[in-house]
ChimeraX commands (.cxc) that place a marker at each C-alpha (Angstrom):
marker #1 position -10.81,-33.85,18.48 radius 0.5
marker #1 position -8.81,-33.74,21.53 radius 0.5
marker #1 position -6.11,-36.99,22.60 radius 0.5
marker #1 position -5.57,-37.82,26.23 radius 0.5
marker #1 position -2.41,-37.75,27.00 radius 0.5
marker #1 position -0.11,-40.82,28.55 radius 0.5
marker #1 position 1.93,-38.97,31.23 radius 0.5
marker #1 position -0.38,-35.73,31.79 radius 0.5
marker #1 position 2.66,-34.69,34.27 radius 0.5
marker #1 position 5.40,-35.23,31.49 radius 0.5
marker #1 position 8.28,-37.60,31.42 radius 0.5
marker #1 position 12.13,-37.14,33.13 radius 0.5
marker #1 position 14.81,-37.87,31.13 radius 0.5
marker #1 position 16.63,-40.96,32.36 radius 0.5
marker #1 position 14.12,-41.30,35.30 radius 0.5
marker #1 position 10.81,-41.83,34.02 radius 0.5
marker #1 position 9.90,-45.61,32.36 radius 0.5
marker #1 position 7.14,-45.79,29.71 radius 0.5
marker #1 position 4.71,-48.54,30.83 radius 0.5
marker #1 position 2.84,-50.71,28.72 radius 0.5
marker #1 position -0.27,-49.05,28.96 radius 0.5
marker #1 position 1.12,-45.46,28.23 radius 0.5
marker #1 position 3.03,-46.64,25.11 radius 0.5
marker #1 position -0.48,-48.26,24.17 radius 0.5
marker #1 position -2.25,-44.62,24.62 radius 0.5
marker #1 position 0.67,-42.89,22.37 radius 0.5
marker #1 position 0.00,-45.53,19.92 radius 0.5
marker #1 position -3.95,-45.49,19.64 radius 0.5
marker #1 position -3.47,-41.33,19.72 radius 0.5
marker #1 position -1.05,-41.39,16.80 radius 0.5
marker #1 position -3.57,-44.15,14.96 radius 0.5
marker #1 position -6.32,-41.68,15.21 radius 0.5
marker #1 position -4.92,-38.86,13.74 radius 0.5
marker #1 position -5.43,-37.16,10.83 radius 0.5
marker #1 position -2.32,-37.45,8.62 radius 0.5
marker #1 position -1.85,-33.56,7.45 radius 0.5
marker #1 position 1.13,-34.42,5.35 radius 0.5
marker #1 position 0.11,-37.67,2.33 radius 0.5
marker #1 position -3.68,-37.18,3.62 radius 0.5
marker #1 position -5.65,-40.32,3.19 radius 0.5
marker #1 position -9.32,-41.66,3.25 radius 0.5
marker #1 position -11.01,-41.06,6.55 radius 0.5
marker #1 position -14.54,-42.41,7.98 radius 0.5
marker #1 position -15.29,-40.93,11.11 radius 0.5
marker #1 position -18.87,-42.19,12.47 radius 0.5
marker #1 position -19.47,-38.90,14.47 radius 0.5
marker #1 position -19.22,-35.28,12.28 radius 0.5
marker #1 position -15.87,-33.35,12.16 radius 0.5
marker #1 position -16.57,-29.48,12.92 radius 0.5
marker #1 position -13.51,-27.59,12.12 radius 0.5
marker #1 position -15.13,-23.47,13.41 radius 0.5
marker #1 position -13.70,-20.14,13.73 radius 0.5
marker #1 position -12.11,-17.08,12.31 radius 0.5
marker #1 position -9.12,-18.57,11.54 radius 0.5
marker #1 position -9.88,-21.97,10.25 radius 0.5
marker #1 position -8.94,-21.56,6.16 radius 0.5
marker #1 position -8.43,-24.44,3.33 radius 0.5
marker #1 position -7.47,-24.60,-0.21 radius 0.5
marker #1 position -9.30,-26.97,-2.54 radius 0.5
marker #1 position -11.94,-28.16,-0.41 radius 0.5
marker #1 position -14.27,-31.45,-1.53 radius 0.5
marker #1 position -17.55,-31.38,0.44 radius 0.5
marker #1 position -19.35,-35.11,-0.38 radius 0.5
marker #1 position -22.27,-37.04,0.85 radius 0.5
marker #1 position -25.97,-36.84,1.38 radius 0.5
marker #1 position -25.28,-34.56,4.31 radius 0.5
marker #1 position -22.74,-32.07,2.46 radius 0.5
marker #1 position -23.28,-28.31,3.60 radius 0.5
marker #1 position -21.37,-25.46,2.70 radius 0.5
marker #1 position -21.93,-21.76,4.25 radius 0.5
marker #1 position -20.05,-20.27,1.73 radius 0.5
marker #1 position -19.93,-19.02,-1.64 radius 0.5
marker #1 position -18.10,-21.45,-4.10 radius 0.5
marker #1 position -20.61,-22.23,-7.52 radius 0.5
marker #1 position -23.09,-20.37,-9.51 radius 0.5
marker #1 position -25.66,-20.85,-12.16 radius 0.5
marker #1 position -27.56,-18.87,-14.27 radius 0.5
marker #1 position -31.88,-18.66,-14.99 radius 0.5
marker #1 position -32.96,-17.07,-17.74 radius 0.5
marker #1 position -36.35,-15.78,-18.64 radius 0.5
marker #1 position -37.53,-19.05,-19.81 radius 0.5
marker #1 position -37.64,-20.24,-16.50 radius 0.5
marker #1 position -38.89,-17.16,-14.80 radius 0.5
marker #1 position -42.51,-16.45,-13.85 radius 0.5
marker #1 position -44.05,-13.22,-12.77 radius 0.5
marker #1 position -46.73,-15.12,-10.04 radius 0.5
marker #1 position -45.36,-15.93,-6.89 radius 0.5
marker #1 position -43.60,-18.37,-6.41 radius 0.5
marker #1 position -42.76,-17.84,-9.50 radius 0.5
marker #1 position -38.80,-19.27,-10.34 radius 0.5
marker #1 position -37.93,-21.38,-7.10 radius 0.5
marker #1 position -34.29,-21.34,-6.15 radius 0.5
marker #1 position -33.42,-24.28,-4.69 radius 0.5
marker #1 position -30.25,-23.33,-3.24 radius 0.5
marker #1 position -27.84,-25.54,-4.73 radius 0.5
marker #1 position -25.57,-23.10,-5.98 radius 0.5
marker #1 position -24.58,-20.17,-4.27 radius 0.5
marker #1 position -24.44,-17.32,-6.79 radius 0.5
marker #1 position -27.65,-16.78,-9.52 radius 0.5
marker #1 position -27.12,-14.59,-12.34 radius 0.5
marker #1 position -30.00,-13.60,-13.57 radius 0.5
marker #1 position -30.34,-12.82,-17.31 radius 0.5
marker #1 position -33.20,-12.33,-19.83 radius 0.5
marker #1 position -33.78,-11.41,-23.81 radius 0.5
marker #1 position -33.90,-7.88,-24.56 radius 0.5
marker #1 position -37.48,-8.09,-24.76 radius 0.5
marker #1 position -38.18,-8.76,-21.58 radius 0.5
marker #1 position -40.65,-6.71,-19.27 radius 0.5
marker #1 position -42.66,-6.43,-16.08 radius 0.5
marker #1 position -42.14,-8.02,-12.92 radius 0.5
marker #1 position -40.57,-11.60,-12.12 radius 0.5
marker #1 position -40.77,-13.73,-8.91 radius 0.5
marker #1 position -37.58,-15.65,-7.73 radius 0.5
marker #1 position -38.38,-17.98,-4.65 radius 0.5
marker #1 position -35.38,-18.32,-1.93 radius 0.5
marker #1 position -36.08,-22.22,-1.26 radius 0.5
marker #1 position -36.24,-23.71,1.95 radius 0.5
marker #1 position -38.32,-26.77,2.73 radius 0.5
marker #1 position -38.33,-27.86,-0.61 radius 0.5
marker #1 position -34.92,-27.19,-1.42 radius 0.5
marker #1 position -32.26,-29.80,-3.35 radius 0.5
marker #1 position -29.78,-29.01,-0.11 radius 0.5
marker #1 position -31.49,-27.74,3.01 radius 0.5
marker #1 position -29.92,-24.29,3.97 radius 0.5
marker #1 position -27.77,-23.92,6.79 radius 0.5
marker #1 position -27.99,-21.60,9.36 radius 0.5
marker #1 position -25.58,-18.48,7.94 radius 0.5
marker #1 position -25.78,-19.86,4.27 radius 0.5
marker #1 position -25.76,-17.16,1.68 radius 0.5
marker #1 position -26.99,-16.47,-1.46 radius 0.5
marker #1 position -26.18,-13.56,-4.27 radius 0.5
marker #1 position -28.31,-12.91,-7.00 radius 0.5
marker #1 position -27.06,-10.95,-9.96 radius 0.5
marker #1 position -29.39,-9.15,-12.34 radius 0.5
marker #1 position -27.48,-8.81,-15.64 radius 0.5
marker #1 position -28.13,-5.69,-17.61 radius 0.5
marker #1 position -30.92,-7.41,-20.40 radius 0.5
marker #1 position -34.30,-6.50,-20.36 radius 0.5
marker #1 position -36.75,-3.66,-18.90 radius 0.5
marker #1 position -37.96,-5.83,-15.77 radius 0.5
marker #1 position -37.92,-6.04,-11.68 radius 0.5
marker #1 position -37.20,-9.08,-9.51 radius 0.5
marker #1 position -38.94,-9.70,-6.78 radius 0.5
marker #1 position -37.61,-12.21,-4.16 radius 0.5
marker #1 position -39.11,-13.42,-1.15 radius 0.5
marker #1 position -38.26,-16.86,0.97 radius 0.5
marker #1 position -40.27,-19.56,0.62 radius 0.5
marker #1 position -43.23,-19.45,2.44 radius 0.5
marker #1 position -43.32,-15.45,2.66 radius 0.5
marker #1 position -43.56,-11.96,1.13 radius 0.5
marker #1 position -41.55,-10.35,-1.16 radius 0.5
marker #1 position -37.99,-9.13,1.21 radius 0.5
marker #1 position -36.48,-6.78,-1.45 radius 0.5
marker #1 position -36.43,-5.68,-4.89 radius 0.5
marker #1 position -33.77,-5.30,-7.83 radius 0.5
marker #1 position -34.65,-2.73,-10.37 radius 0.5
marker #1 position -33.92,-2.57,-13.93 radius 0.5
marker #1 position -31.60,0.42,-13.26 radius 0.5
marker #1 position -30.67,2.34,-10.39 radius 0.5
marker #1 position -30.60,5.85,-9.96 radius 0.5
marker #1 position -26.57,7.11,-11.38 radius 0.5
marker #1 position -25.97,3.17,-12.04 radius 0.5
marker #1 position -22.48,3.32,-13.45 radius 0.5
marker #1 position -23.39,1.92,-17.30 radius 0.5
marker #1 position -22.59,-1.78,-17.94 radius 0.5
marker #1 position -22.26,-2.61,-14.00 radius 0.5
marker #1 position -24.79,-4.80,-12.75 radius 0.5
marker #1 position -27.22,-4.92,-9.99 radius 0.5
marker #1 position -26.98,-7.68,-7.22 radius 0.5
marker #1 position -28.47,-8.88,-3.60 radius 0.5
marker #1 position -27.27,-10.82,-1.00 radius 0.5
marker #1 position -29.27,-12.73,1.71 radius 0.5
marker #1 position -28.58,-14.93,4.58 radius 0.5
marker #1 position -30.26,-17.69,5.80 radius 0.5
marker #1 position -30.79,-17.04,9.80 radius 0.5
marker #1 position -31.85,-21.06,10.60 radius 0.5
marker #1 position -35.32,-20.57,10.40 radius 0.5
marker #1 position -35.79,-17.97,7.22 radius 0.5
marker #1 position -33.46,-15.51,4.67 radius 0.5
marker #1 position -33.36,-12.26,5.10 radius 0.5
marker #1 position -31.89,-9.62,3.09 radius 0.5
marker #1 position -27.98,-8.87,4.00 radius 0.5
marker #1 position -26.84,-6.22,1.06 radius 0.5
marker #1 position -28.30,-4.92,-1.73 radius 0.5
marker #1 position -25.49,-2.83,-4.39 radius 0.5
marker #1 position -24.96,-0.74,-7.39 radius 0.5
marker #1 position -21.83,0.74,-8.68 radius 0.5
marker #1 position -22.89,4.37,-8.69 radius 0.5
marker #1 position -21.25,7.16,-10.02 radius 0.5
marker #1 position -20.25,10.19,-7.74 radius 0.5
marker link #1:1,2 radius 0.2
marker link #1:2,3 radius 0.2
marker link #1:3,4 radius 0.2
marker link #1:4,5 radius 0.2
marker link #1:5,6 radius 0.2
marker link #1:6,7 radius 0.2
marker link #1:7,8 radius 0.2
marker link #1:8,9 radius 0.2
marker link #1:9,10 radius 0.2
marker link #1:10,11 radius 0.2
marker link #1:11,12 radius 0.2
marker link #1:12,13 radius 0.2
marker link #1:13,14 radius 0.2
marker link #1:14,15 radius 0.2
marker link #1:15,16 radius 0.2
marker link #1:16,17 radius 0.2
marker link #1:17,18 radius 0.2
marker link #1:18,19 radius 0.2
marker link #1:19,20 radius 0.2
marker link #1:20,21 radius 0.2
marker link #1:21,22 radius 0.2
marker link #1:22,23 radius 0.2
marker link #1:23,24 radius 0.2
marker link #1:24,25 radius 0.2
marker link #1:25,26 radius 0.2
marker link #1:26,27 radius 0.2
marker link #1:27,28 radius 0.2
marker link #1:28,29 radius 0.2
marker link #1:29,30 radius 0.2
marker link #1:30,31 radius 0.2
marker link #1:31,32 radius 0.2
marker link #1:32,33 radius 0.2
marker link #1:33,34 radius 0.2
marker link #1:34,35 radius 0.2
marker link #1:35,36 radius 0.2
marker link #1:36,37 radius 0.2
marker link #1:37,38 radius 0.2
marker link #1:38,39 radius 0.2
marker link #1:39,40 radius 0.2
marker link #1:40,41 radius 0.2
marker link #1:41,42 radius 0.2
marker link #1:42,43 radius 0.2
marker link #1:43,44 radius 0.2
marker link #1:44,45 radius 0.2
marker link #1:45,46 radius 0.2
marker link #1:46,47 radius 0.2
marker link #1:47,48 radius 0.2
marker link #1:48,49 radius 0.2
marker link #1:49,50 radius 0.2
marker link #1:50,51 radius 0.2
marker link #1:51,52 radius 0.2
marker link #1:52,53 radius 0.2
marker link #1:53,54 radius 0.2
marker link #1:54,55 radius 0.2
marker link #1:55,56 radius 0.2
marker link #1:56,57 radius 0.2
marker link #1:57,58 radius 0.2
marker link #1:58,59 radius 0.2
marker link #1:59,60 radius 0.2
marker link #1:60,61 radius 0.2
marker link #1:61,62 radius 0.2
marker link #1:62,63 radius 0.2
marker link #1:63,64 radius 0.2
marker link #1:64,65 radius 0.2
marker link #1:65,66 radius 0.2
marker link #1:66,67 radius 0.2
marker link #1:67,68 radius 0.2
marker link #1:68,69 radius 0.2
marker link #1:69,70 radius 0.2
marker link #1:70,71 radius 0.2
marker link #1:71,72 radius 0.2
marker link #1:72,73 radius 0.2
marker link #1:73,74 radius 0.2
marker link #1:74,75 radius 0.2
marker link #1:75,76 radius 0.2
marker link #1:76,77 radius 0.2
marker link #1:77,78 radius 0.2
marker link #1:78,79 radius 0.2
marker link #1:79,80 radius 0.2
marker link #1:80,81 radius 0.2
marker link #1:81,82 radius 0.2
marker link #1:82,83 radius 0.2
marker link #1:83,84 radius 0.2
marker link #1:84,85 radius 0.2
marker link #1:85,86 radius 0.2
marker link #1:86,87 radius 0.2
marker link #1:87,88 radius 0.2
marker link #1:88,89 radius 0.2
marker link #1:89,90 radius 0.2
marker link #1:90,91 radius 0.2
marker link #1:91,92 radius 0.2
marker link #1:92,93 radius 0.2
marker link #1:93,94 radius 0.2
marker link #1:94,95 radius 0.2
marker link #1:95,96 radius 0.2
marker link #1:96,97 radius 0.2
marker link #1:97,98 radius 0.2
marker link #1:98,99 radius 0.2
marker link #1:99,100 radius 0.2
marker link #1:100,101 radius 0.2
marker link #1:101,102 radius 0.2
marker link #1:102,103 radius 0.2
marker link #1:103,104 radius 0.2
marker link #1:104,105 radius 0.2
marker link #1:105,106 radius 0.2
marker link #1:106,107 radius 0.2
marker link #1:107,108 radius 0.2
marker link #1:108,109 radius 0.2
marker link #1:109,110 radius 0.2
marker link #1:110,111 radius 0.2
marker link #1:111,112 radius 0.2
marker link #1:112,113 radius 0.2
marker link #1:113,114 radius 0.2
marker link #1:114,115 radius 0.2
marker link #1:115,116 radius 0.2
marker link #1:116,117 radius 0.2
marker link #1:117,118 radius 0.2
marker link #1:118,119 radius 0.2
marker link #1:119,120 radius 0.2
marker link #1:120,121 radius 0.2
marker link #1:121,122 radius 0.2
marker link #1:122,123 radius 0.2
marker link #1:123,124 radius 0.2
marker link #1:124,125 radius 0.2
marker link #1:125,126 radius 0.2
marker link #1:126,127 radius 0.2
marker link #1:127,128 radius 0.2
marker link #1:128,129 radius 0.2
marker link #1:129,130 radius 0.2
marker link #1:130,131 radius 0.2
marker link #1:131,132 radius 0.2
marker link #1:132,133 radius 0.2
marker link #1:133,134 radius 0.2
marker link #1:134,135 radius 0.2
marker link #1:135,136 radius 0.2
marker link #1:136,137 radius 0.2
marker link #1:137,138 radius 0.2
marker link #1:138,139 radius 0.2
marker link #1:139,140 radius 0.2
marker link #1:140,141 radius 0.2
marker link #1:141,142 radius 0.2
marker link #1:142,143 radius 0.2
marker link #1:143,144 radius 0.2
marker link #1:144,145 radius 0.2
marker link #1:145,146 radius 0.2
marker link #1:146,147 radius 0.2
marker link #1:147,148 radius 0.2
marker link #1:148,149 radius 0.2
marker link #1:149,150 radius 0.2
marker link #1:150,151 radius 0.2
marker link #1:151,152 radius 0.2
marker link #1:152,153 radius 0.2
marker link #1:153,154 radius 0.2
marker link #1:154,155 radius 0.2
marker link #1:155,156 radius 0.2
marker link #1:156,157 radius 0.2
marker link #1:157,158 radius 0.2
marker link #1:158,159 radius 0.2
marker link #1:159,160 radius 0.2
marker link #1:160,161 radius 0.2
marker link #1:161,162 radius 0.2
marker link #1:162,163 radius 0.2
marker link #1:163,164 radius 0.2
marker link #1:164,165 radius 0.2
marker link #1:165,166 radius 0.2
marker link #1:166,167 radius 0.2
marker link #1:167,168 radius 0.2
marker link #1:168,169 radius 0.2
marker link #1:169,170 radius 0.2
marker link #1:170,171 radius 0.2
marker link #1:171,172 radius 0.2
marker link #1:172,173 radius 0.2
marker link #1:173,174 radius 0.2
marker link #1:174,175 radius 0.2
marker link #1:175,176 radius 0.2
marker link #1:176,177 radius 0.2
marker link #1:177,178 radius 0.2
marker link #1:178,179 radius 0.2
marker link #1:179,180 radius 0.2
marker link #1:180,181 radius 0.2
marker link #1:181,182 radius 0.2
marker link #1:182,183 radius 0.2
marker link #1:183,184 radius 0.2
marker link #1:184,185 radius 0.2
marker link #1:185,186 radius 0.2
marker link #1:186,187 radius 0.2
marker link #1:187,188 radius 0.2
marker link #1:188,189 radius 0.2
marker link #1:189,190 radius 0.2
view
């Protein structure tokens, strides 16, 4: 949001008079700003983009049917109950941003987790991403694909030197049009 300013030249001491009409275009600036200091309840018609490597917050509320966040700040967890070995199998509909993904000690095989897209509760944004967490219960492989396509990687059971008791995760990222696998890590020993 940028202000126009009412003497783009700047103003003289003890020369320059403020007219009417720039004292009206300080006060509709100040009016429109954003009080940074006791904060307040805001409405803007058009969307605020705040962008950038340096743009940080602390206790951020996201609200509204149009609410989108890029970045990692809830998680959930699915359990075998929920998870299905045929694709699509367990659909993720991307309303959290971290899964966990546990199971009973007795489970096996192969199970399907579906990165959501079309059909999800929150449509992704473009450079959303998502971390799922396999927790150490149960003899079994996820596979995850995005919605609509084939499987994009794979978290084993156990990985080769897998420090004990550390889990297994996967991150993807959601490029605007798909997700596609970002990092995939163990804690290893040397």
């Amino acid at each position: 949001m940028t202000f126009s300013r009412a003497k783009p030249t700047g103003w003289t001491d003890d020369l320059d008079t403020i007219t009417a009409a720039q004292i009206n275009q300080v006060d509709t600036n100040q009016s429109r700003a954003v009080d940074g200091t006791a904060g307040g309840l805001y409405t803007p018609s058009p969307p605020i983009n705040i962008d950038g490597f340096n743009a940080t917050t602390e206790n951020l509320f996201i609200r509204g049917a149009q609410a989108q966040h890029p970045l990692r700040i809830d998680s959930t967890t699915v359990t075998d109950v929920a998870a299905s070995a045929a694709p699509p199998g367990q659909i993720l509909d991307i309303t959290v941003d971290v899964y966990y993904i546990d199971a009973s000690v007795a489970a096996t095989g192969n199970w399907t987790l579906t990165l959501a897209i079309a059909s999800a509760a929150i449509a992704p944004v473009n450079g959303a991403v998502v971390r799922i967490v396999r927790l150490l219960n149960g003899v079994f492989t996820i596979d995850i694909l995005p919605e609509g396509g084939g499987v994009i990687a794979q978290i084993p059971s156990a990985y080769t030197n897998q420090v004990a008791g550390s889990p297994l995760y996967a991150e993807f990222w959601f490029d605007g049009a798909t997700w596609r696998r970002l990092a995939f890590s163990a804690d290893v020993a040397p």
